[in-house]
N, C-alpha and C positions, 0 to 999 in steps of 0.2 A: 144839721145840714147847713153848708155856709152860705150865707146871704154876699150879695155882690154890691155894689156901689161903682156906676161906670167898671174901670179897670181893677178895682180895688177889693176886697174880699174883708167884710165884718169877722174879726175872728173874737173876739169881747168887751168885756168891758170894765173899764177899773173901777177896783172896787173900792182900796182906801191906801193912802202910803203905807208901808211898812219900815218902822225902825223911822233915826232922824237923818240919814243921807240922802235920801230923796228915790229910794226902792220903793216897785209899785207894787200892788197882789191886782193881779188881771184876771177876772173871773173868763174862762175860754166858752165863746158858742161853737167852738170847732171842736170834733174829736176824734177827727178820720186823717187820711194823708198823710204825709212826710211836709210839717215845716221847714222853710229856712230861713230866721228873724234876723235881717241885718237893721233893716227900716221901717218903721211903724207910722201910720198918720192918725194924728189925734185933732179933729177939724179941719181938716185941710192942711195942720201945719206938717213935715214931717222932719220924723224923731228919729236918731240913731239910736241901737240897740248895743247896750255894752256887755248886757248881764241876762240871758236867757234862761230860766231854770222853770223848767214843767214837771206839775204834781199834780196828775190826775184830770180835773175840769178849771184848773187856777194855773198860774204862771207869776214867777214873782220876775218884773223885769228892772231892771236897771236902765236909764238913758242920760243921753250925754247932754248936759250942760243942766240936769236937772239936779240938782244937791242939796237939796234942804227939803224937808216934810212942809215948807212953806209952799213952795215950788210945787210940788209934788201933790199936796192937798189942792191945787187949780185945777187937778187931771180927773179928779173924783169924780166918778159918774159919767165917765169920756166916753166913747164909744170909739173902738182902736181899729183901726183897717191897716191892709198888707197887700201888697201889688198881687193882683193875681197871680201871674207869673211863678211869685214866690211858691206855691204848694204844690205838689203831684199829686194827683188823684187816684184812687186804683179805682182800674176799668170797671168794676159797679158802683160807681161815687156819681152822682151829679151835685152841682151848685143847682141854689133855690131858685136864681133866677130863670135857668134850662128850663124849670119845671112848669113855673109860673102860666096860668092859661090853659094847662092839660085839661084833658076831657075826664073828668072822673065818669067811670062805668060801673056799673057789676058785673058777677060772671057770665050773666046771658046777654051783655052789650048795652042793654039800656043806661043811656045818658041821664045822672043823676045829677050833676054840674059841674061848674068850671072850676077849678084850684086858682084859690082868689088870693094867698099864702099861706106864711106856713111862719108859726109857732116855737118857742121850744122853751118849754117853762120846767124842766130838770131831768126827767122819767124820758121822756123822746120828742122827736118832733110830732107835729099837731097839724095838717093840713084842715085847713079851713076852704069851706067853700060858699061861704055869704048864710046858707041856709041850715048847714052841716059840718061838722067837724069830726076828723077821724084821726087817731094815731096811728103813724108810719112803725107798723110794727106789723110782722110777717100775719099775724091774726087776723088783719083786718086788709091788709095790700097782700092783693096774690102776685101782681105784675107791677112794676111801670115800663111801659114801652115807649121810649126816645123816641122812633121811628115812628110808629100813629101819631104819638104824643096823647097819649091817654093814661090814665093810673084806673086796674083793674079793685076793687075793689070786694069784699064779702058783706053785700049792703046788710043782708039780715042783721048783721051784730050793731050796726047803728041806732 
């Protein structure tokens, strides 16, 4: 699930150059939506995208005025964001931050706590909520509802 930043949309993070022209391998936190990589910001600064190639949960990118593994070894460990704008969602997609502050419940309503964030260490996302943590996976979320703003939960399997 993609994390926001103001206007901007975390989508990974690089992981090490590739080869000696200055090609990156970007590990992806996105794995939903239709991309469209023109611009990329790496700290604040942004990057033109020359060479877009997705494989899976990685992307190897190419950017302009970066040409050397010298260059390219500064970006190591970046954290890469994309204007929001840039992705389309399909209509059961939310971003992390929509979600942020839900009421997590169970299925007879009782307030178990708040969605304090949210995780993603390979397998799925991981809602955390200070006391509790659940994975976002149909076993465990029966609903999320936009509209309450609550995430229905099946507390027993906790």
């Amino acid at each position: 699930m993609p994390q926001t930043k103001s206007n901007r949309l975390l989508i990974g993070k690089i992981l090490r150059p590739r080869g000696l022209a200055g090609e990156l391998k970007l590990q992806l936190t996105i794995d939903k939506g239709q991309l469209t990589i023109n611009d990329i910001y790496i700290d604040n600064v942004k990057y033109h995208v020359t060479k877009f190639n997705r494989q899976d949960e990685y992307a190897y990118i190419k950017l302009e005025n970066v040409n050397t593994i010298e260059q390219a070894e500064t970006l190591r460990n970046k954290q890469v964001y994309i204007d929001a704008a840039a992705i389309t969602l399909n209509p059961d997609e939310v971003l992390v931050d929509d979600i942020i502050g839900f009421s997590v419940v169970d299925e007879k309503g009782t307030k178990l706590g708040t969605l304090k964030f949210v995780e993603n260490y390979g397998a799925s996302d991981v809602f955390d909520c200070g006391t509790f943590s659940f994975p976002n996976e149909d076993a465990f979320v029966v609903e999320t509802n936009i509209t309450e703003r609550k995430i229905v939960i099946r507390a027993e399997l906790l």
